[in-house]
N, C-alpha and C positions, 0 to 999 in steps of 0.2 A: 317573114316579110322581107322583102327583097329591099336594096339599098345601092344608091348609086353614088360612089364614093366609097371613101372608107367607112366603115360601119361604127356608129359612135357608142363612146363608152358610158356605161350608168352614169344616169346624172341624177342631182339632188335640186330640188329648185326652193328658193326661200326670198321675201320680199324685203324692200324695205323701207325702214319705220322711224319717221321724223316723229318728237312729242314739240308741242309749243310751248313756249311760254306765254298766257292771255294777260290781252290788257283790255280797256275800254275802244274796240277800234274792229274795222273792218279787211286791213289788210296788212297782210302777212308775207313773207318771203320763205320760199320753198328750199330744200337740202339739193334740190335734185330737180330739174328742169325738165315741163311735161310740152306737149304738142297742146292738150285741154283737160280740162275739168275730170272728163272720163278716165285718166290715165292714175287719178287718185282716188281711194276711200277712206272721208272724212269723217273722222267722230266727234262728237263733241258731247260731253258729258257720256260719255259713252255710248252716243246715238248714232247712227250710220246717216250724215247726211246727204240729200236728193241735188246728183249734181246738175246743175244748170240754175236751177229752184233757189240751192242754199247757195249756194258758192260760182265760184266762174275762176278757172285758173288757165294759166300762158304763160311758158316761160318758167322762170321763177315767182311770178307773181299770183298771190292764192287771195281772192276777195271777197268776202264773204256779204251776204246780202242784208243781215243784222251783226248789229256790232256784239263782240263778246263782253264777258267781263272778267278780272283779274283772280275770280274765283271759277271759273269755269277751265275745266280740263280736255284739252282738244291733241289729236294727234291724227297723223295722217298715214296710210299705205299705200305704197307708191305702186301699183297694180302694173304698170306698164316697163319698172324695171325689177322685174324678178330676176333675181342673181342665180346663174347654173355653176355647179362643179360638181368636179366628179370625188370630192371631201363632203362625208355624209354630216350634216350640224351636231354640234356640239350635244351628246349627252343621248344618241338618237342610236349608238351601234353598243349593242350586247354581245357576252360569248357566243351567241349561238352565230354573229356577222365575223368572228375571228376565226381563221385555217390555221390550226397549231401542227407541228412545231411554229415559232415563230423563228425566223431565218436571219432579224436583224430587231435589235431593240436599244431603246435609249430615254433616258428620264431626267431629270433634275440629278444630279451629286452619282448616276451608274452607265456607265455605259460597256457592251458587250461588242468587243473587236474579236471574238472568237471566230472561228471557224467551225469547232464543234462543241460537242457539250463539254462547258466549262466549269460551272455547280450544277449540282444537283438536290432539292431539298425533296426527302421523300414522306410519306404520309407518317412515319414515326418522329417527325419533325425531326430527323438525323439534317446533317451538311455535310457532303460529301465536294470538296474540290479536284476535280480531275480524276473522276472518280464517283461509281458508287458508292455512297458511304455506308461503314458498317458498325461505327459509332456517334456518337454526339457530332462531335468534328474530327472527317475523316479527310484528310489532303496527301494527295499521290502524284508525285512528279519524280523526275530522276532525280534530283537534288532536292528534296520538301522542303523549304524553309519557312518557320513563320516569323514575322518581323514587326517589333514593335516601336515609332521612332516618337520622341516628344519631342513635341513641335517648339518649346520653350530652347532649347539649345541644339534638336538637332540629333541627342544621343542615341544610337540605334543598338535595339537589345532583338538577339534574335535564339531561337530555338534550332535548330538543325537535327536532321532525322537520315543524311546518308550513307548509303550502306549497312544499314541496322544500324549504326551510331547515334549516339544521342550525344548531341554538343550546347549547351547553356553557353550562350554568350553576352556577356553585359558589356553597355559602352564597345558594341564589335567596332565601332569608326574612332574610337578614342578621341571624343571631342570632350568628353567631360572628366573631373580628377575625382579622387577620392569614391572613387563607383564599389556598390556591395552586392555580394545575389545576399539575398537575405531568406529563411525557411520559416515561414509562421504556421504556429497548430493552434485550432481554435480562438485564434484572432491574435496572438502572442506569439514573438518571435522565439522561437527553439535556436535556432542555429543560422549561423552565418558565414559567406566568405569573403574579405576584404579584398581592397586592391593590392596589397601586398600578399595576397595567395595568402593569407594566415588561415587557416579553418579555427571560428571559436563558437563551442557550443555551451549551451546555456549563459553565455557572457554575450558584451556586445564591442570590449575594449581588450585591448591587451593588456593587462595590468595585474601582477601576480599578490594586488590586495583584493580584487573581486575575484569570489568560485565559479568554478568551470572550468572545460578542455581548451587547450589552443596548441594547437597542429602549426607547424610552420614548413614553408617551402623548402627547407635545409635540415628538415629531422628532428627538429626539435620538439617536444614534448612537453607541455607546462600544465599542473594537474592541480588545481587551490578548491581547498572545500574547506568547511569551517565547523571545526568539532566532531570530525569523523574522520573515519578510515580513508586514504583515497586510492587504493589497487586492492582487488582481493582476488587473487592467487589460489584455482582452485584446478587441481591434476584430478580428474576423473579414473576410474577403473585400476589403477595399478602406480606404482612407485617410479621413481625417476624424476628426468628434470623439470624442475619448475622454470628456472632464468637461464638463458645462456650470455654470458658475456663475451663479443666478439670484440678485438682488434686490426681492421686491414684483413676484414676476410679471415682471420683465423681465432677460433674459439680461445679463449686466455683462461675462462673459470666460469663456474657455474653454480646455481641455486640448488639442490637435490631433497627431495624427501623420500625416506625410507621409516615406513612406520611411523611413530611418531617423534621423527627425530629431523631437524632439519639440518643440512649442510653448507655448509660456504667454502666450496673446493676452489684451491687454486687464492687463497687469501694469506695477503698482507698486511695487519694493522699499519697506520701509515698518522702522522700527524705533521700538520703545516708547520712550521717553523722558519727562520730567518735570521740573516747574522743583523752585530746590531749598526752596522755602518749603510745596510742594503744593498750592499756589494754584492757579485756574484764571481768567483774566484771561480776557477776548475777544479772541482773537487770530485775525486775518483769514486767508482759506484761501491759503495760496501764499507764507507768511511767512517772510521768511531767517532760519534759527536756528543759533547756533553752540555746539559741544557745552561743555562744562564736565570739570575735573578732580574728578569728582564722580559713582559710578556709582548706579543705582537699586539698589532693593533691597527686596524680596519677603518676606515671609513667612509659614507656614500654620503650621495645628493640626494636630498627627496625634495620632489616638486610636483606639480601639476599641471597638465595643461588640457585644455577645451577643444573641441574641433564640433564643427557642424557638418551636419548630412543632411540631407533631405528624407523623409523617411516617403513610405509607400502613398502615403494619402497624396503627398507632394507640398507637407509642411517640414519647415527645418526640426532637427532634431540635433539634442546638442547633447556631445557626448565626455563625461569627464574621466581622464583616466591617471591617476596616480604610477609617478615613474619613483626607481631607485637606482640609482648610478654609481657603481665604483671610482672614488676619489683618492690622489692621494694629495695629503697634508701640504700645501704649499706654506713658505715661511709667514709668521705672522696669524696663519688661520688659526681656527682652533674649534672646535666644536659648540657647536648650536652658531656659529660664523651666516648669516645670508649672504651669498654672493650672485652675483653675473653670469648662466650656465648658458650657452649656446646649444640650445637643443632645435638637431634637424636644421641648422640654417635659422631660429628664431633664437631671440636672449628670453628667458624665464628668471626668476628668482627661486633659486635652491638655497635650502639649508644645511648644511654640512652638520651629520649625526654618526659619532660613533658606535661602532658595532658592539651590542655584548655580549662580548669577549670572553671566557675565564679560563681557559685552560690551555693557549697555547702559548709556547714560551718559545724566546727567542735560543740560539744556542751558537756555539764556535765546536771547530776541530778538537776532539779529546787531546789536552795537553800534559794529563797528572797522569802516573802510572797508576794500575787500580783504582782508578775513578770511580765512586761510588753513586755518583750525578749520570751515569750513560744516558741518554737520550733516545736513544737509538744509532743506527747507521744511517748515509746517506744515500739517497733511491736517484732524486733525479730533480731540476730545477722545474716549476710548477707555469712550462708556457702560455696559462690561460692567468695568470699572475694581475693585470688588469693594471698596472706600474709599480707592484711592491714584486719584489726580488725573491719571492716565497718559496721554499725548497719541502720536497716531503721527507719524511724522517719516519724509517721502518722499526718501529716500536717492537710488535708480535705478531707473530705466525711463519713464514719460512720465508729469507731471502737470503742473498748472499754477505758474510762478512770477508772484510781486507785482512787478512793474516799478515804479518810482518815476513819480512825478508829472510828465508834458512829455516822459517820454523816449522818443524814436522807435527801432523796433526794426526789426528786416532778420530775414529766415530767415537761419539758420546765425549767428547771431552770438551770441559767448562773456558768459557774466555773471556779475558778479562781486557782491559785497555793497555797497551801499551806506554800513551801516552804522548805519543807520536800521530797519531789519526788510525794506527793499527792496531788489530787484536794479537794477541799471546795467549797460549794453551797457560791455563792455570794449573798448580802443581800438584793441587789435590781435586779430590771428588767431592768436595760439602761445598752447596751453590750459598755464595757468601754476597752480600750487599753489591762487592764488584763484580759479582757473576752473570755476566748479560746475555748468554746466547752459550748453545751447546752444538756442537760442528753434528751434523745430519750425514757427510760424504765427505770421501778426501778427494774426489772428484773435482780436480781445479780449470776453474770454470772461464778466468784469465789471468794472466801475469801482466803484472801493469811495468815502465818501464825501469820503476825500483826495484825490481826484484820482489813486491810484494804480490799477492795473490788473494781472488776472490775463489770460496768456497761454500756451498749451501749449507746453513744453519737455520737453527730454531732458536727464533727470536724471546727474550722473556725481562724486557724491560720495565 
């Protein structure tokens, strides 16, 4: 059909529908202003009334030729103003009136600024973001990340997947304190990492009176279990080492099994001790020291404190952990004392509890000629000491002893104390109560500024 003009677009047409409110009365006022009577169809009671007959309308005025009543239901369609667009009514377009792909879409809470396909959900109900998917949820971007922020403070935890990398990140905006990735199996948390990088598993606290692993950011190692073994130690296939013991990069001694024999290569029996003033004098490596009727003696803080976390549901969780502090004795304290402790920047209330103790003794420089109290030799001052002045003292296995000044030494020969802080070749061969160490090498290993000298021996105090 030919058209003069632009040629118009489908159009929809739909009327429209005044309902009344009836009263006792004949005349009514209209939504919508006609030329007459004709331009409306009247119902009333659901009847189609005959216009001219039933009614007479102008304008907005509709008057009816018997009056209604307040129970009668009348509504009117406005015939003469049918509304066109080219928007089909509400409820009136199926799939079959939609051109798929769709090119532009938008809903309540989604809208779609792509350009191209941006999800994709396919008939295995997979989600593929940017991307085919070839699992549940599959997202494929140069950088993938998925991000999850609580709206409550704001803290943004994201997943990362660039470069084959896989990055867990919690709190990435660092808005919130104390944050944990936390590992649950079967609804139970197995394992955790705090915000202090601590890794603890089967624990939830750092606290060496609950069991479990705790891994710390500087190497540390803390292993508590209760009534059992906690390392077990097993060499497969053939003999050799079980431990290595490294210092600065180079091996010092090691664990070995051969058959059924185990080794401790490279060992010095070794015991804590301390003079009794707390002093720390310079005392040369290899020194004779004789013990004292005098034993050391140890003491920490124990305390407790609380801290809350939010656990995963998003209810607080409150977590207690038992601490133990190295103390020393201020004048006046004394054991089982509560005091005032500054932990972290808070005061708590500690207890001060002595360590028990029984076997190590305090001691001085051997000053009695064949001193029948040796102690050992001295190895070296104990700088993990925590404020007591604690020195180790090489009891048995092989280190070096001070030989006195001139004195010529023989392998196998027995040594006794000086008396002076040095050893002496003893005169015979029967290992007698003063008999502490037997010279290993004449091999002297250094000359101190006395003239005296360290040599390796085998220790037997």
């Amino acid at each position: 059909m030919p058209f003069i003009g632009n040629q118009p677009a489908l159009s929809y047409t739909s009327f429209v529908k005044q309902d009344f409110t009836t009263s006792a009365t004949t005349a009514y006022t209209l939504s919508q202003p006609v030329a007459n009577e004709n331009e409306i169809a009247l119902f009333i009671n659901f009847v189609r009334q005959e216009p001219t007959t039933a009614y007479t309308a102008s304008g907005t005025s509709l008057t009816l030729t018997s009056a209604t009543s307040a129970s009668d239901d009348m509504y009117a369609i406005f015939l003469g103003k049918a509304v066109q667009t080219v928007n089909p009514p509400a409820g009136s377009v199926d799939s079959s009136k939609i051109n798929y792909p769709l090119t532009t879409f938008s809903s309540t809470g989604i809208d779609d600024n792509a350009t191209s396909t941006a999800i994709t959900i396919d008939s295995s109900q997979r989600v593929g973001i940017g991307g085919n998917p070839s699992s549940a949820l599959d997202v494929r971007n140069t950088n993938p990340v998925i991000q999850t922020v609580d709206l409550d403070n704001n803290a943004a935890s994201r997943f990362d997947g660039n470069a084959g990398w896989i990055a867990l990140r919690a709190d990435n905006n660092n808005v919130a304190s104390g944050t944990t990735i936390t590992f649950d199996i079967d609804g139970t948390e197995k394992m955790r990492i705090n915000s202090s990088g601590i890794l603890l598993v089967g624990k939830t606290a750092t606290s060496l009176s609950t069991a479990g692993h705790q891994i710390d950011g500087q190497g540390t190692i803390t292993i508590v279990r209760s009534a059992n073994e906690l390392i077990n130690v097993n060499r497969l296939t053939n003999d050799g080492n079980l431990i290595r013991f490294y210092q600065d990069g180079t091996e010092e001694g090691n664990i070995t099994v051969s058959g059924a024999t185990v080794s401790y290569n490279g060992f010095t029996g070794s015991h804590w001790s301390r003079f009794t003033d707390n002093s720390t004098p310079n005392i040369l490596r290899g020194t004779v020291l004789e013990s004292l009727d005098e034993m050391c003696d140890w003491y920490n803080l124990h305390f407790e404190t609380t801290t809350t976390t939010q656990g995963q549901d998003g209810n607080d969780v409150s977590n207690t952990e038992n601490h133990v502090v190295p103390h020393v004795l201020q004048d006046a304290q004394s054991n089982g004392d509560v005091i005032t402790y500054n932990h972290e920047g808070t005061d708590v209330q500690a207890t001060i509890v002595k360590e028990a103790d029984v076997k190590h003794i305090k001691s001085k420089v051997s000053d009695t000629v064949d001193a029948k109290n040796v102690y050992g030799v001295f190895m070296a001052y104990d700088e993990d000491g925590e404020g007591y002045n604690d020195f180790y003292v090489a009891s048995v296995g092989s280190f070096v002893v001070r030989i006195k000044q001139g004195e010529t030494v023989a392998k196998g020969d027995l040594l006794q104390s000086n008396g002076d802080g040095t050893a002496k070749v003893q005169t015979d061969d029967n290992v007698k109560s003063s008999s502490f160490a037997k010279v290993l090498s004449t091999t002297i290993i250094e000359t101190y500024d006395d003239g005296s000298f360290i040599v390796p021996c085998s220790l037997m105090c």
